[in-house]
Structure formats: C-alpha cells, structure tokens
C-alpha atoms as one frame of an Amber mdcrd trajectory, in Angstrom:
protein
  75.502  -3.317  14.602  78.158  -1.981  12.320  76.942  -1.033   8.433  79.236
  -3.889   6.983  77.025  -5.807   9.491  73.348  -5.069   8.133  74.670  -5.613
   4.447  76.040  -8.685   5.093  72.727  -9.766   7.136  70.581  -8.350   4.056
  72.283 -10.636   1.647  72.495 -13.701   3.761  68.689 -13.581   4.206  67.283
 -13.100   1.027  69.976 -15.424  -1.105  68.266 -17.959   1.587  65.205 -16.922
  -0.415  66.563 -17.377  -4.211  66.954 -13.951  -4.966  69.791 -13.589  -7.505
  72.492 -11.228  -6.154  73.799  -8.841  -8.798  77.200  -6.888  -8.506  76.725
  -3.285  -7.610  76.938  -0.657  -9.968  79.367   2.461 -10.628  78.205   5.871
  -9.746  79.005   6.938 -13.159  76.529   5.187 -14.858  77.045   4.890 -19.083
  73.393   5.059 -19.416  73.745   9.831 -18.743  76.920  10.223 -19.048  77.047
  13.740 -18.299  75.327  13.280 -14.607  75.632  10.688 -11.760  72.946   9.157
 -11.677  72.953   6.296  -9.820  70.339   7.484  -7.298  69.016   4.184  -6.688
  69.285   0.618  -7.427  66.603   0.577 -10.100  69.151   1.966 -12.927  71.276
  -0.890 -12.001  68.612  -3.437 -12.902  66.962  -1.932 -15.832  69.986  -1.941
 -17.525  71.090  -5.406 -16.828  68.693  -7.921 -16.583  65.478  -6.266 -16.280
  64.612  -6.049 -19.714  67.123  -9.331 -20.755  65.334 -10.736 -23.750  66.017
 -14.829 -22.023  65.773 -13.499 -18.422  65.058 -17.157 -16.432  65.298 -14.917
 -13.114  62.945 -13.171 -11.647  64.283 -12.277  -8.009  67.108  -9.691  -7.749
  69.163  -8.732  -4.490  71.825  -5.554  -4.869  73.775  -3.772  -2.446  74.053
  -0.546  -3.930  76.041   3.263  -3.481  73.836   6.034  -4.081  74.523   9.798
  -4.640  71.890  12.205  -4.904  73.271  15.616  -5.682  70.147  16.824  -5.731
  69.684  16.363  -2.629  72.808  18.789  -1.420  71.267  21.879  -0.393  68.974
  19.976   2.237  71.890  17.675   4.012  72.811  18.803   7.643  69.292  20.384
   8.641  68.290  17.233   9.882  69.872  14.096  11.104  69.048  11.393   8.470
  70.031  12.718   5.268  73.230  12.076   3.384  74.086  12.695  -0.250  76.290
   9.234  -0.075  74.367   6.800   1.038  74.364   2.426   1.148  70.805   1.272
  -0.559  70.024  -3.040  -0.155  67.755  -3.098  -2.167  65.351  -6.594  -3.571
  63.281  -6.236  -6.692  60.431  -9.077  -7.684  59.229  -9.194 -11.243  55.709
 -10.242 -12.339  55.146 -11.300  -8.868  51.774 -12.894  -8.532  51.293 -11.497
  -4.762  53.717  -8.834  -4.482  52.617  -7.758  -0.850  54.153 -11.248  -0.042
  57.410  -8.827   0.405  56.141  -7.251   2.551  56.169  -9.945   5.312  59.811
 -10.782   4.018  60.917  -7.404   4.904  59.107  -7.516   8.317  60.895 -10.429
   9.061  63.800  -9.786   8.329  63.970  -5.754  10.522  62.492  -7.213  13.441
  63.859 -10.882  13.636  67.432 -10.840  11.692  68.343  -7.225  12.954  66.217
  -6.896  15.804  64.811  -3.645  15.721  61.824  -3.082  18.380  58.518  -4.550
  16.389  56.649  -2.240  18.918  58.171   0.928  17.904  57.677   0.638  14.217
  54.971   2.428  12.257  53.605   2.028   8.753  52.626   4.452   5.661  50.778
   3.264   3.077  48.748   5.096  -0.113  45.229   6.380   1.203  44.754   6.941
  -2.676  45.108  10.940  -4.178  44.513  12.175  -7.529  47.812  11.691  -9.479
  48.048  13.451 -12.285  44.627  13.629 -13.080  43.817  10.183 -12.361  41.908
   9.551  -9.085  43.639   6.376  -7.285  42.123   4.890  -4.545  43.122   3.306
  -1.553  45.524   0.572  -1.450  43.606  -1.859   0.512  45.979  -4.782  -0.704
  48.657  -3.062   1.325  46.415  -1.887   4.454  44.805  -5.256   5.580  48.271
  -7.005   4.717  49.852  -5.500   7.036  46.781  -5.600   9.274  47.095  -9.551
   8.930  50.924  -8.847  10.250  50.008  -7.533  13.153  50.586  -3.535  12.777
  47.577  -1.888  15.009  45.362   0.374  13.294  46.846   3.440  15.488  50.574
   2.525  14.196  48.979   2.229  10.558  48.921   5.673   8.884  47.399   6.534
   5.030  49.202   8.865   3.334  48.805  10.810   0.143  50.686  10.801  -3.263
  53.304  13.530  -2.341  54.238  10.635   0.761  53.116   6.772  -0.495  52.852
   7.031  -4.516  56.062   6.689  -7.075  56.642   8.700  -9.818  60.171   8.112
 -11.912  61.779  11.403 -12.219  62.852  11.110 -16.355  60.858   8.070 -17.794
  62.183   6.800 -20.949  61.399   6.340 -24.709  58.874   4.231 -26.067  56.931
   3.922 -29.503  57.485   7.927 -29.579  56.250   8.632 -26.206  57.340   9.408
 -22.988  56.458   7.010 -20.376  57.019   7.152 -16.494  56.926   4.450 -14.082
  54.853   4.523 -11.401  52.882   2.703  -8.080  52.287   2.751  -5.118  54.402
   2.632  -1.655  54.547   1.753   1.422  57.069   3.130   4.306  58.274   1.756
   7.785  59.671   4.307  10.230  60.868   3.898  13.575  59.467   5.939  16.160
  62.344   8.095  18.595  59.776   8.933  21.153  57.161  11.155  22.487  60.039
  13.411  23.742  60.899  14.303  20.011  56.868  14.651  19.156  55.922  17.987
  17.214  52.433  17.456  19.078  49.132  15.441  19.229  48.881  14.467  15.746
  52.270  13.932  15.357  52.526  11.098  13.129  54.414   9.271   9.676  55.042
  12.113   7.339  56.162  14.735  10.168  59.337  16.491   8.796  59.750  17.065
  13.118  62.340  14.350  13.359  60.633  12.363  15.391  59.854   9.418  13.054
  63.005   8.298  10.684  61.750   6.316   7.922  64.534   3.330   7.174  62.915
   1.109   4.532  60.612   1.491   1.474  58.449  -0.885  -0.863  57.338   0.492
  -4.285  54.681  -1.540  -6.028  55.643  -0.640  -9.608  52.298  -1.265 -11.706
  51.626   1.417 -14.088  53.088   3.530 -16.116  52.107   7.324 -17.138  52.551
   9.201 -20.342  53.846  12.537 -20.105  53.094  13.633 -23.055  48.924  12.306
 -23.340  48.850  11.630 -19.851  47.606   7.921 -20.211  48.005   5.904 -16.970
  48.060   2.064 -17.954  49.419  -1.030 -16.585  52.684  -2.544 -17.087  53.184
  -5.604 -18.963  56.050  -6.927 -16.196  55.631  -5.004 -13.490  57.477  -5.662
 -10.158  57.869  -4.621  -6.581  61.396  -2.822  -5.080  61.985  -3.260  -1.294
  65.010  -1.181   0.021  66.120  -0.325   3.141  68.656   2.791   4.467  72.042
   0.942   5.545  73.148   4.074   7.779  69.111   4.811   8.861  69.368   1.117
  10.333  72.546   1.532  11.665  71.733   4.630  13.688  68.533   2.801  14.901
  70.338  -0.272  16.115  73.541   2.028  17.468  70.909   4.560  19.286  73.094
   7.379  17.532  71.557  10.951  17.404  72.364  10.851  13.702  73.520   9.083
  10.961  76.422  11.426  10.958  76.972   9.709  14.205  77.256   5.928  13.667
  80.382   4.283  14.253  81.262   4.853  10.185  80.927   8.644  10.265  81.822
   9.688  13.380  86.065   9.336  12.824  85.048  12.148  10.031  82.900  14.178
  12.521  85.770  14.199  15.034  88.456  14.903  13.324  86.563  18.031  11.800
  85.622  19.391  15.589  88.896  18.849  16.249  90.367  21.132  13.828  87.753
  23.530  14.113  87.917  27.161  15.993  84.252  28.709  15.033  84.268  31.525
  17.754  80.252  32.773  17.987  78.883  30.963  14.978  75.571  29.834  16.492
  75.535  26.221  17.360  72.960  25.165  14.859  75.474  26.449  12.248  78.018
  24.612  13.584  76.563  20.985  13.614  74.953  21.970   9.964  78.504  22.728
   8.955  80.355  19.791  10.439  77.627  17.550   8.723  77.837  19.187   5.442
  82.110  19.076   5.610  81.766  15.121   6.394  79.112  14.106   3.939  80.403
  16.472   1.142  83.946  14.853   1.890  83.050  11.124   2.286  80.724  11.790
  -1.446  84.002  13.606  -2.867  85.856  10.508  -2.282  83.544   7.676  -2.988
  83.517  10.015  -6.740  86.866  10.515  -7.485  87.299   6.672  -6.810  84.774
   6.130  -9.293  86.644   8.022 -11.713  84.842  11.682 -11.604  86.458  13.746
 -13.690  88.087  17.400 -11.939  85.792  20.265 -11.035  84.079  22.117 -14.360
  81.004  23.648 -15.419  79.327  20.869 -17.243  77.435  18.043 -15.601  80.036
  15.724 -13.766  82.450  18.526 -13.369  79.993  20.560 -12.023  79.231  18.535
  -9.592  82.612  17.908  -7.984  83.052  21.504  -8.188  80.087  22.514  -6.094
  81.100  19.535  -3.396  84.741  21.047  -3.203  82.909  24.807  -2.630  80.168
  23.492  -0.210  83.443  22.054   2.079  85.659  25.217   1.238  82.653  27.568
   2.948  81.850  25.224   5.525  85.738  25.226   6.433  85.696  29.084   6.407
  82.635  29.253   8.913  84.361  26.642  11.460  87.822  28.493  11.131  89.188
  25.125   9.600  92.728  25.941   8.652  93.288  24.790   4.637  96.089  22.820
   5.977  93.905  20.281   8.016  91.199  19.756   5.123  93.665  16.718   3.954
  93.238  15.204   7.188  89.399  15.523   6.967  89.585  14.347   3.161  91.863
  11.840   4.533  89.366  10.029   7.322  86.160  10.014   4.214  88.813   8.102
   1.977  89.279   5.784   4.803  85.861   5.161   5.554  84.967   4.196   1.800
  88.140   1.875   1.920  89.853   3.190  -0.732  92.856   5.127   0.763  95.307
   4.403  -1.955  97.966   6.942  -2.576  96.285   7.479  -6.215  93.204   8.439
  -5.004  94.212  10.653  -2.280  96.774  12.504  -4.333  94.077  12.974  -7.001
  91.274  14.293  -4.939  93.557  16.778  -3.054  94.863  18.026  -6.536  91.248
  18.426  -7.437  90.715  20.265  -4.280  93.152  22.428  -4.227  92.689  23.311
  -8.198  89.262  24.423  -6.809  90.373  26.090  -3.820  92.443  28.683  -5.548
  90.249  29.169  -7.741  87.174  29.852  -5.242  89.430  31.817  -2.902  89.675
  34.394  -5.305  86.023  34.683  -5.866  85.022  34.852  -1.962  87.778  37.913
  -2.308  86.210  39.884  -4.901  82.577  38.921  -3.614  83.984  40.231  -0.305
  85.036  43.608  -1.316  82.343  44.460  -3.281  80.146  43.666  -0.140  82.299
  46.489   1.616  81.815  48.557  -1.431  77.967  48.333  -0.798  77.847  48.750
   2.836  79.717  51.688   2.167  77.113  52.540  -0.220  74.378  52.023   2.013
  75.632  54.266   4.886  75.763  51.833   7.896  72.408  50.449   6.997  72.405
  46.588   6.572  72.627  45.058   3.062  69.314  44.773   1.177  67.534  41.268
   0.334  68.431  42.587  -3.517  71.913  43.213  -2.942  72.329  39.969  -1.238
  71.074  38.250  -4.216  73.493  40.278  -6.167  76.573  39.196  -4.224  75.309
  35.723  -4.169  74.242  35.246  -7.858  76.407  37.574 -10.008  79.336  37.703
  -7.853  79.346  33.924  -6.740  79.820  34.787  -3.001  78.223  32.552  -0.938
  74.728  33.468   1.267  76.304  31.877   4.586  79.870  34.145   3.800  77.555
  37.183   3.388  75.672  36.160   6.589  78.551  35.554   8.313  80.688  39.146
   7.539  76.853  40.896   8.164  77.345  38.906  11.993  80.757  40.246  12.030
  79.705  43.657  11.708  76.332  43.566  14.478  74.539  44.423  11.015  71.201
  42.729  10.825  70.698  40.033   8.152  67.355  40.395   6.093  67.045  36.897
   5.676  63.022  37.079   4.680  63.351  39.836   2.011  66.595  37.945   0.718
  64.359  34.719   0.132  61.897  37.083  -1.487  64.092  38.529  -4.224  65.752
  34.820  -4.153  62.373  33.030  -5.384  61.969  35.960  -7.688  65.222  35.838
  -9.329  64.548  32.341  -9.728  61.378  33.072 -11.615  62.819  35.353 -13.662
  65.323  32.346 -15.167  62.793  29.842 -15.390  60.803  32.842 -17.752  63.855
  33.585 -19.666  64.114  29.828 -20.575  61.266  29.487 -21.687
C-alpha cells in the first residue's frame, strides 16, 4: 500500500467518525519564527481551534508534514527514522472515555489497512517518578486493551523515558511556565525472532526488531517548570498518530523506510552515481540514507519558503542539511555534477518539481557548496600539518576535536583521510574530549 494510500484510508475512516478534518500546516510555523517547528501536529491545533473561544468541535483529524532537525545526527543508523516525515494524526478534547480511541485506532491498523493483529505488541505507562511526582500505573490503558484482546505476553509496561509525555517548551501562563503532559501508549509491529537482540527482547529494544508505527498520548496534566506543580488540565484531550512511511514499510515488507516505493527512486539514483571504493558498507547505507532524507527535507523546505543557508535559526538549518549531503557525497565519490539529479528525484517525490523551486534550491546549494568546499580544504591541510607534527603517529582524540570544532572539518572527512592513510582512528578518546568540550560550553554559558 502506497503512502498516498494510508492517508487517504486515515481520513476516510475517521471523517466516518465526525472528526473535523483541518488543513495541514506550513513547516514554517508564525508561532517561532526563527525555527521550524512543526514537529508534530499538536502546534497545528493549538493554534487554530484548540483554544477557539466558540469552539462547537471537539474531534480533529490532520494529515500533517513534520521535520525534526533535531533529530539529524541520529537518521541513517537505523531503518525507521527520517527527519521528513507524514504524521495522521486525531486529537479528542474533553473526552469523557478517552481510551475509547484506543479501539478506534485498533480498528482501523488491523481491519482498514490490514496489518497482522497477531504480530502487534503494546507499551503502555507502568507508572515512574516524573519529575518528582510518583505516577502510578495506568490501569485504564492496561485492562483496555486487555478487553481488546492483546495477551498479557504481547502487553509490555514501560517507564516514563518510553510511555509518559512531556512537551519540550511549554508556554506562558499567569507568569508561569507550564508543560503539558500524560501518559502514552505505543503499538509496534514485531519483524521476527530472526531480528531478536535475545530472550527479553521486547517493546523499547533500540535492536530493530520491533518498529513502533502509532502513538496515543493521554494529555491530562500539566507541570510547572518553574514550582514544579503537576495539576490537571481544565480541557484535556487525547492525540492518536500514526507513522505514514512506518506503515508503509510494514504493509510493503521493505527493509526500511528508506525503502518504500516513495524513497527508493532517491535511494537509486544515489547508488547509481556513487563510486565509494573501501568505505565500509555500514558507511555506505548510513550515507545513502542521510543524502536521501537530507535531500527530500531540503526540498519539502525550500518549498515552504526557507530562507538560504545562514547562521541564525532557519538559515542554519538549511545550511547544515546542504553540509550533511555535501560530506555524504564526498564519502560515496558522488560527483557535484549528479547532486541535481539526486536533488532532482526528492523534489519529485514531494510533488513540487516546479522550475522555481528547483532553480532555487540548487542556487542555495551551490551558494553552500563553495562555500563549504573551501573549509573541508583548509580543515584538510591543517590535518596534514598535524600528522606531520605528530611523526607518523595517528591524530589524537584532542586534535580531532580541534579539526572538527575550530576548523569546521567534518569527523567522518577526518575518519575517512585517517583510512586513507592505514592510520588508526581513536574514535573512543575522540568521544572523550568530544563530551568534554561539550561540557566546557554548556559551563561557559552559564
């Protein structure tokens, strides 16, 4: 089932149900103008019609694009997570049963898309101290989906870090600072034993073996950051999303969701240009991932109307997209003149080739490019400088650091010119002086 497929499906189904569909929302959301930050649908509908005055609705349905640049650094070490992503999402306010969801998302996975009912496991919150407050259990959750028919072996507690919500910023009121907050509850869809990390392997393994493709926050409370008061909201409501491209690589049995029928065009034509001699394999997939999502969140950005790489907020953001392809490219012996035809392919895939947008993100590129060339070229000579320095010894975790942080040459260009050379790379002592530098600026901010 194709991702225009699922969304279409997730609409259908719960407009059946009188939920209220809203249009999605831009990227570049008014509400921090100097960040993207639509991360999830929620913005969308706290700005709207969340907190309308007359609101006569209480059931929302949104189909929304997400980017998560924070989430960057982690995409291509594992095969479900993108920076771009499609989030259907449902939110329920003042809901006198909210677990009735619940059932309505069950429903809806296993009977509308058809995923296997038997191969489906369940977090919920086994109750953790949050911030000082000692939650309990949530029983509502456990014995509801008990009642649905999940056995106990395929029904997993987890702690806060896994099955409790906390909003990242919070927001103003009567002087303080107050967070959102509940509990959740997770479905996942087992791969098999083959992919098991062992015996206990269960819901909250990072092995791979479990890919979690749709969430239900029960948003109740809400904590004070500043007195650390935990009370209950005065509307609260209940979000049920699922992943569009998670479901799709379920339903598609793709290794990936850099493999579904959406992604894959981008994937190919990237191998296809690519020469990457002995760069170790797992370097090579995490490259070819990172050069596809990087492009397809590039495009979907610029379309938006992101504004050219910088060094504040937006700006900075495009510009560390346009680097992370530009090293990735170097690494897979991409020739500059085929990144067009890579940019090209994400463009197509959001369905917004127009020769405005295409034009503009390869000026934006290529701006960068020139640009970042000329820092990899000083970075790299002073890295000869050193290893001169050094007397055929290896560079130092320090002097790695050094390269990366003051001279803005990236850690996978060092690696790879260290590989070059049969010099080893002190990859433990340079994550040791990393986390130390880091310390040292969070002290110096302070």
């Amino acid at each position: 089932m194709h991702c225009s497929a699922i969304r279409q499906n997730f609409i259908s189904y719960y407009q059946e149900l009188e939920f209220h569909l809203l249009s999605s929302g831009s990227m570049l959301h008014p509400s921090i103008p100097m960040s993207f930050v639509m991360s999830a649908g929620l913005v969308q509908v706290e700005t709207s019609l969340a907190k309308a005055e007359n609101r006569s609705d209480n059931k929302f349905l949104l189909v929304q694009s997400c980017f998560r640049h924070f989430d960057l650094d982690r995409i291509g070490r594992d095969n479900t997570h993108l920076s771009l992503f499609e989030m259907p999402a449902v939110f329920e306010f003042g809901a006198e049963d909210p677990r009735k969801l619940l059932r309505r998302i069950w429903d809806f996975v296993t009977e509308i898309l058809g995923i296997d009912a038997e191969r489906i496991w369940v977090s919920y919150f086994a109750g953790d101290n949050v911030s000082g407050h000692n939650l309990g259990q949530d029983d509502q959750t456990y014995h509801t989906w008990k009642d649905i028919g999940i056995p106990e072996h395929r029904l997993v507690g987890l702690t806060a870090e896994h099955n409790y919500w906390l909003q990242g910023g919070g927001f103003d009121n009567e002087g303080s600072k107050w967070r959102k907050c509940g509990a959740t509850t997770e479905l996942f869809y087992d791969l098999g034993e083959d992919k098991s990390c062992g015996a206990e392997c269960r819901p909250g393994c990072v092995c791979g073996r479990f890919v979690e493709f749709s969430n239900t926050l029960f948003v109740s409370h809400q904590l004070n950051s500043q007195t650390n008061e935990l009370r209950r909201m005065d509307d609260p409501f209940t979000e049920a999303v699922i992943g569009t491209e998670r479901i799709a690589m379920i339903l598609q049995n793709a290794p990936s969701v850099f493999h579904i029928k959406e992604n894959l065009p981008i994937i190919r034509a990237i191998q296809e240009h690519s020469a990457p001699g002995d760069l170790p394999e797992h370097l090579i997939i995490e490259s070819e991932r990172v050069i596809a999502d990087y492009a397809s969140a590039l495009s979907a950005l610029v379309a938006a109307g992101a504004p050219p790489p910088g060094k504040n907020g937006r700006e900075r953001i495009i510009k560390l997209l346009i680097r992370g392809i530009i090293t990735r490219k170097i690494l897979l012996g991409i020739d500059v003149k085929k990144i067009s035809i890579i940019i090209e392919c994400a463009v197509k895939k959001q369905g917004i080739i127009t020769p405005g947008n295409l034009h503009k993100i390869e000026t934006y590129f290529m701006r960068e490019s020139q640009c970042f060339q000329k820092t990899i070229q000083r970075g790299l000579k002073k890295l000869e400088r050193l290893l001169v320095q050094n007397q055929g010894e290896t560079l130092s975790g320090q002097q790695i650091v050094f390269l990366e942080k003051r001279c803005g040459l990236p850690y996978l260009l060092i690696a790879a010119s260290l590989r070059k050379k049969s010099l080893q790379i002190l990859d433990q002592e340079y994550k040791d002086v990393l986390r130390e530098w880091k310390k040292s600026l969070l002290t110096t901010s302070r």
